[in-house]
N, C-alpha and C positions, 0 to 999 in steps of 0.2 A: 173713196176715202177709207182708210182703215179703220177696221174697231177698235175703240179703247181697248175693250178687253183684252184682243189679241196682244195688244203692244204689251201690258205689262207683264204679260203671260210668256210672251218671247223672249223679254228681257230676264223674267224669273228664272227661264232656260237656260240662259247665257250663262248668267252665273252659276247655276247650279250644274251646268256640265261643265263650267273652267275647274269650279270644287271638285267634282269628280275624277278628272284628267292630274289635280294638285293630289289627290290623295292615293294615286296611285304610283307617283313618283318619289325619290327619296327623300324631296322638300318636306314631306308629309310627318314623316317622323324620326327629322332632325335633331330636334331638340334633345333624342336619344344618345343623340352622336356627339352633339356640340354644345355641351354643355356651359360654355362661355357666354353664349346666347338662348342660352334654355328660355328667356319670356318671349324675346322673339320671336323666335321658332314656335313654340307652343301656341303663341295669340294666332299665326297661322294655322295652327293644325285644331284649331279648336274653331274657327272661324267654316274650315273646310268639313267640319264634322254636318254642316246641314246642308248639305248637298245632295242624299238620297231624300231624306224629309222634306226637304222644298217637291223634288221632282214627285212624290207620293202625293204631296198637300196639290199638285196642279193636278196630276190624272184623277183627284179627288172631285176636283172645280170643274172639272170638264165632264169627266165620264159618268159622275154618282147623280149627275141632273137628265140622264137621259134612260129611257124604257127600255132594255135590249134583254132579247132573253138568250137561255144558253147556248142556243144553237146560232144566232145572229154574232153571240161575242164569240164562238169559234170561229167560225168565219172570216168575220172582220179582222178578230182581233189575235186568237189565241193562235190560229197559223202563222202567221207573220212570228211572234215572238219566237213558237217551235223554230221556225224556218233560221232564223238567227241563230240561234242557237246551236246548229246542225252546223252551218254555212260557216260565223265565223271560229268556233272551235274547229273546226277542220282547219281552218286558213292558221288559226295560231298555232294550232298543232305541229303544222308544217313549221313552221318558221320556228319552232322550240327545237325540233328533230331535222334540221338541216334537210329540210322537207323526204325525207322518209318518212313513209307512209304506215302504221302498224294499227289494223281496224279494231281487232280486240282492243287495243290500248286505249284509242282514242274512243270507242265504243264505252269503255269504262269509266274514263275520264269526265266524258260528256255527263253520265249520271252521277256520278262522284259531287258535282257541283262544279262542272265545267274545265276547260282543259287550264283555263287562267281564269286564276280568282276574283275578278274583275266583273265577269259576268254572273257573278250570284246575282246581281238585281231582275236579270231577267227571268230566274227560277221564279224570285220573289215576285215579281211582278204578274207570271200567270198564276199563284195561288190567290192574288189582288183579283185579277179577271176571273177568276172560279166563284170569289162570292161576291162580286159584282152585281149581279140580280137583288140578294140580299141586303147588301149594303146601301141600294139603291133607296129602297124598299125605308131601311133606317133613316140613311138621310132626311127621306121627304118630310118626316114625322119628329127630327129634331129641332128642341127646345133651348132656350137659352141656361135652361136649368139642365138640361143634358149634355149641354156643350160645358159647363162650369163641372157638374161632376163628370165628365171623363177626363177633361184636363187635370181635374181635383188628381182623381187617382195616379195618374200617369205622373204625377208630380211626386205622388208617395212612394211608388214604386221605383222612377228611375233616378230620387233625389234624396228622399228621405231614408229609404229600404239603404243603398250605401254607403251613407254616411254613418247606418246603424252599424253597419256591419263591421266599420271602422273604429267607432267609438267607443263600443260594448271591449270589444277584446285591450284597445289602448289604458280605457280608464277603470273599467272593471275588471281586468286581470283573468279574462274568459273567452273561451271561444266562442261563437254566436254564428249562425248563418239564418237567415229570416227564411220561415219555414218554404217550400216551393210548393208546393199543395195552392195556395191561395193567390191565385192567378186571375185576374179577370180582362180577358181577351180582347175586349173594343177600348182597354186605356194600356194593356202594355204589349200587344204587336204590331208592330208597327205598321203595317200593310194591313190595318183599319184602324188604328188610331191615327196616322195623320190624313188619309184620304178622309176620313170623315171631318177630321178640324179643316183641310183646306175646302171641302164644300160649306162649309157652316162661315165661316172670314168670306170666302166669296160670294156667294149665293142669300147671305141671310145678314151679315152687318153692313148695314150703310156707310163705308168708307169716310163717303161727304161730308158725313154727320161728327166726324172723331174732331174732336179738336188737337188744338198742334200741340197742346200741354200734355196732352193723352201720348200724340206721337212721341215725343220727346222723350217719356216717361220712359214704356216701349223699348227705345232706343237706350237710356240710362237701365233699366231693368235687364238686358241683355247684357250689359257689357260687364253689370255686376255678376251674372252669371256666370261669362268668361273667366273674370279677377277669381272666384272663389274656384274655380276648375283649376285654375293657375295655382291655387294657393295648395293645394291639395295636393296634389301632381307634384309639386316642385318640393313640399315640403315633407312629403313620404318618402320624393324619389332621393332625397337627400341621404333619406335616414335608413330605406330597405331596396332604393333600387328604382328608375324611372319606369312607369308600365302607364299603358292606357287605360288603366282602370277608371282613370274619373274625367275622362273625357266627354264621359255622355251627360255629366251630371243634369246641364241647362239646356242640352242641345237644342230642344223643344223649343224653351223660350227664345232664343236665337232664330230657328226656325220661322215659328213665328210671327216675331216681332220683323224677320224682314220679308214675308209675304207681304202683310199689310202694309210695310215702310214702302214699298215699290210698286205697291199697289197704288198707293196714294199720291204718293211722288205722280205718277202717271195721268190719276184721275186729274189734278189740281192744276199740273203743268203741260200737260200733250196738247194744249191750243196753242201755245208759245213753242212746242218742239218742231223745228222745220221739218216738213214733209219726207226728206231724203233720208234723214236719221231715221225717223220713224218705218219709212221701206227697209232699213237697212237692220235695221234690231228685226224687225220679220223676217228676213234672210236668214241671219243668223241664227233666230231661234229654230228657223223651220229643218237647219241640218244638225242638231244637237243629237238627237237620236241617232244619228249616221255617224257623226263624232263618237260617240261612246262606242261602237261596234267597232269603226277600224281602228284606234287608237291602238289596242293592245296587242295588235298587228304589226305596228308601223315601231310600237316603242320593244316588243321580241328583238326586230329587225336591225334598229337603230339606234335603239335610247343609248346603249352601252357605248358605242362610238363617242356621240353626241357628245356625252355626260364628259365622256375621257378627253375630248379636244375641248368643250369650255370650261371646265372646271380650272385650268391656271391661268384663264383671261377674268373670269368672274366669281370663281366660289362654285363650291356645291347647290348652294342654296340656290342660288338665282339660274345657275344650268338648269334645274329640274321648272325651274318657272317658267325659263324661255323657254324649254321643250315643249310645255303643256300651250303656251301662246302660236307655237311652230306646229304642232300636232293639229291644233283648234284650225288649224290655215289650210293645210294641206289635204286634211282629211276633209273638212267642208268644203273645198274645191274639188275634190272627187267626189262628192255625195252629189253635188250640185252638178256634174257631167251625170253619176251612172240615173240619179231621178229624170233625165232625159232619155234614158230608153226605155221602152213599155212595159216589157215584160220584169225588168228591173227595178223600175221606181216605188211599186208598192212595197217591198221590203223595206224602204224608207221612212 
């Protein structure tokens, strides 16, 4: 029988690496382009903004409830990501430079923050593993009044701090930048602010316990998030220019609010979901990892084809969707071959 846990945790995958795969195509920041349908586009690109956050809030649920110390998380963990890192910037390398090979370049690249910008999460992701011991450490001892003040701040910081920055100069006739000195670490970097909110939602709120008024709420509270992100965005972009600036405004609460929605969703219905589905979202989740690594291979190689033969049967827009649905196919069907060889499949 499957664990609950797993299932919702595969499913969180799912989506959070389709978001992933969307934000790296040019669906992602349409709205730029296509200004006809600027809320559409945008409720998409605003939607796909929590897709690192999700993926942060699970290795928070997973990783921050276990004792490892630093030499067990090198091991385990922090070669593997090196290894990636090496393995597919070299591979995209190739397929950027019509595979000529040039090692200073790609030597430079690799540190630069990767050959394709796609892989900064994996930088991100070993400075998460560096204070893992640490954070572990934090977790065990977090309070429900700890989990409200770091959300408190991360609220001031990624919502209030730009909306100041916006207001002051519009309505007060000044320029203003809220000073940078005054930083505090576990509510505004993200690789511990949301690994620690995903072990706190997982680990320490009883799901079961929420009522559906709560969920609801949750659910209504996110999508005002989004409308005021829209409202910002469209209404500045109007007047000095569309930019990403206030995309991140609620990201959080989106975040969030669909860890627990799909969490709960899971807990309340996984007796009623037939057995096959439930195998078949653990499939899925279990090659998301594998997706994100050759993706940026496969879209060097092909996207520009692709994009250029559907785009006059369907639009720009929906090309870049069915790529990312095409990408999600192909590349977990190789993931799902190479985790069948030995010396291969740990990379995975």
């Amino acid at each position: 029988m499957i664990k609950r846990k797993k299932i919702y945790i595969e499913a969180l995958r799912i989506l959070a690496i389709f978001l992933v795969l969307f934000q790296h195509v040019p669906a992602f920041d349409y709205y730029l382009q296509d200004t006809s349908h600027v809320m559409g586009h945008l409720f998409f690109t605003l939607i796909a903004k929590i897709n690192v956050p999700l993926f942060l809030m699970i290795s928070g649920s997973l990783l921050l409830n276990r004792e490892e110390g630093y030499r067990e998380i090198f091991r385990k963990r922090m070669i593997k990501i090196i290894l990636a890192i090496l393995i597919f910037n070299f591979l995209v390398y190739l397929a950027e430079n019509q595979f000529v090979f040039d090692l200073q370049d790609y030597c430079l690249g690799v540190f630069e923050n990767g050959i394709d910008r796609s892989y900064w999460y994996l930088y991100s992701y070993l400075g998460f593993l560096v204070m893992m011991p640490l954070l572990h450490r934090i977790a065990q001892k977090m309070t429900k009044n700890d989990f409200i003040l770091i959300l408190f701040i991360h609220f001031v910081f990624s919502t209030i701090e730009p909306l100041l920055q916006w207001f002051v100069p519009t309505y007060l006739g000044q320029s203003f930048e809220f000073t940078w000195a005054f930083r505090i670490p576990f509510s505004t970097i993200k690789e511990i602010f949301y690994p620690l909110m995903g072990y706190y939602i997982d680990r320490k709120i009883h799901i079961e316990s929420i009522h559906k008024k709560t969920l609801a709420g949750l659910g209504c509270l996110s999508l005002l998030g989004i409308l005021i992100s829209m409202f910002f965005t469209i209404w500045i972009g109007n007047q000095e220019g569309f930019s990403d600036e206030y995309l991140e405004l609620f990201d959080y609460v989106s975040a969030l609010s669909a860890f627990i929605l799909i969490k709960s969703f899971f807990v309340h219905y996984e007796a009623v979901i037939p057995a096959w589905i439930s195998q078949k979202i653990v499939l899925l989740g279990s090659v998301t990892y594998g997706v994100y690594l050759w993706d940026p291979f496969f879209r060097k190689l092909f996207f520009d084809g692709f994009d250029q033969f559907m785009i006059p049967w369907v639009g720009g827009f929906f090309s870049s969707v069915l790529w990312c649905i095409c990408s999600f196919l192909v590349c977990g069907i190789l993931v799902q071959f190479l985790k069948r060889i030995p010396k291969v499949k740990s990379l995975f």
